[in-house]
C-alpha positions as CSV (number, residue, x, y, z in Angstrom):
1,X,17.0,-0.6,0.5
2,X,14.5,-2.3,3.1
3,X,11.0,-1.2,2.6
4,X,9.1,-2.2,5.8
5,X,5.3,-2.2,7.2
6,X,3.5,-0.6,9.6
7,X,5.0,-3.1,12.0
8,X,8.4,-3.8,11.1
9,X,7.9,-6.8,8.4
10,X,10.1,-6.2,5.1
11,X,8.2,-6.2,2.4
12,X,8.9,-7.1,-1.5
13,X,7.8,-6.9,-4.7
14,X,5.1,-8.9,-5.5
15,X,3.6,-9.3,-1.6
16,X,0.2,-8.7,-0.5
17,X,-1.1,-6.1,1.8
18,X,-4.0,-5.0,4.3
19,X,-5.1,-1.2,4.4
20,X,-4.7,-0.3,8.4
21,X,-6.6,3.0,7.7
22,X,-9.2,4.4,5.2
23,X,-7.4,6.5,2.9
24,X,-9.0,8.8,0.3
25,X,-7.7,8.9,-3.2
26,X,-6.9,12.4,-4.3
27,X,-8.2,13.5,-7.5
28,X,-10.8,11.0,-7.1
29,X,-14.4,10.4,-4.8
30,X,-12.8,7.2,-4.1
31,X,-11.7,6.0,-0.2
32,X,-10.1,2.6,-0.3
33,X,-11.5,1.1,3.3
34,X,-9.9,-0.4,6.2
35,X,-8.8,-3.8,6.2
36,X,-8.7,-4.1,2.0
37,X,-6.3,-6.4,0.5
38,X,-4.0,-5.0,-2.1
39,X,-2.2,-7.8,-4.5
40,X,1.1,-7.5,-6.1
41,X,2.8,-4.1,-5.1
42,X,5.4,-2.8,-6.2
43,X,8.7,-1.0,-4.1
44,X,9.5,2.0,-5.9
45,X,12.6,4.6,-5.3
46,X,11.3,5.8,-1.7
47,X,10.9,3.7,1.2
48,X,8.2,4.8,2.7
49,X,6.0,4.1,-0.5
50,X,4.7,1.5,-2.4
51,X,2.9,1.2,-5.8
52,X,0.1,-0.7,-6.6
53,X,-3.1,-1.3,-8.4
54,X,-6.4,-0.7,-6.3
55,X,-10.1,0.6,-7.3
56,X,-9.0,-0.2,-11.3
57,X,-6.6,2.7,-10.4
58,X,-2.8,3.0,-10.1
59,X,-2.1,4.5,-6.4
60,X,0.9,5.3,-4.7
61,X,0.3,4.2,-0.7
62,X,2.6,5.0,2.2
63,X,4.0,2.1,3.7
64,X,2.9,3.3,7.5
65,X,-0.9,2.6,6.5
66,X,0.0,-0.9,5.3
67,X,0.7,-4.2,7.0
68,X,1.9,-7.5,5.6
69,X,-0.8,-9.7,4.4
């Protein structure tokens, strides 16, 4: 399975990542900003998502907001 960014790069486990878009975390009063870099994801079962660790918090991001850092 190929899990690729915003703009076409493959990403793995492990890589890091720049937010393209604020995104607010649901449940949460939290918005992760533009142009934050994410450490370490992790590919999970769907392609279009990764996991990660941002904000102290466990998110689940979609890769079209992200691009390879």
């Amino acid at each position: 399975m190929d899990v690729k960014d915003s703009n076409g790069n493959l990403l793995k486990d492990g890589d890091s990542v720049i937010l393209i878009k604020s995104l607010p975390v649901k449940g949460t009063s939290i918005t992760l900003k533009k142009g934050m870099v994410i450490k370490n994801i992790r590919l999970t079962e769907d392609d279009a998502e990764v996991e990660c660790k941002a904000e102290k918090m466990r998110v689940v991001l979609k890769t079209a907001f992200l691009k390879k850092g």
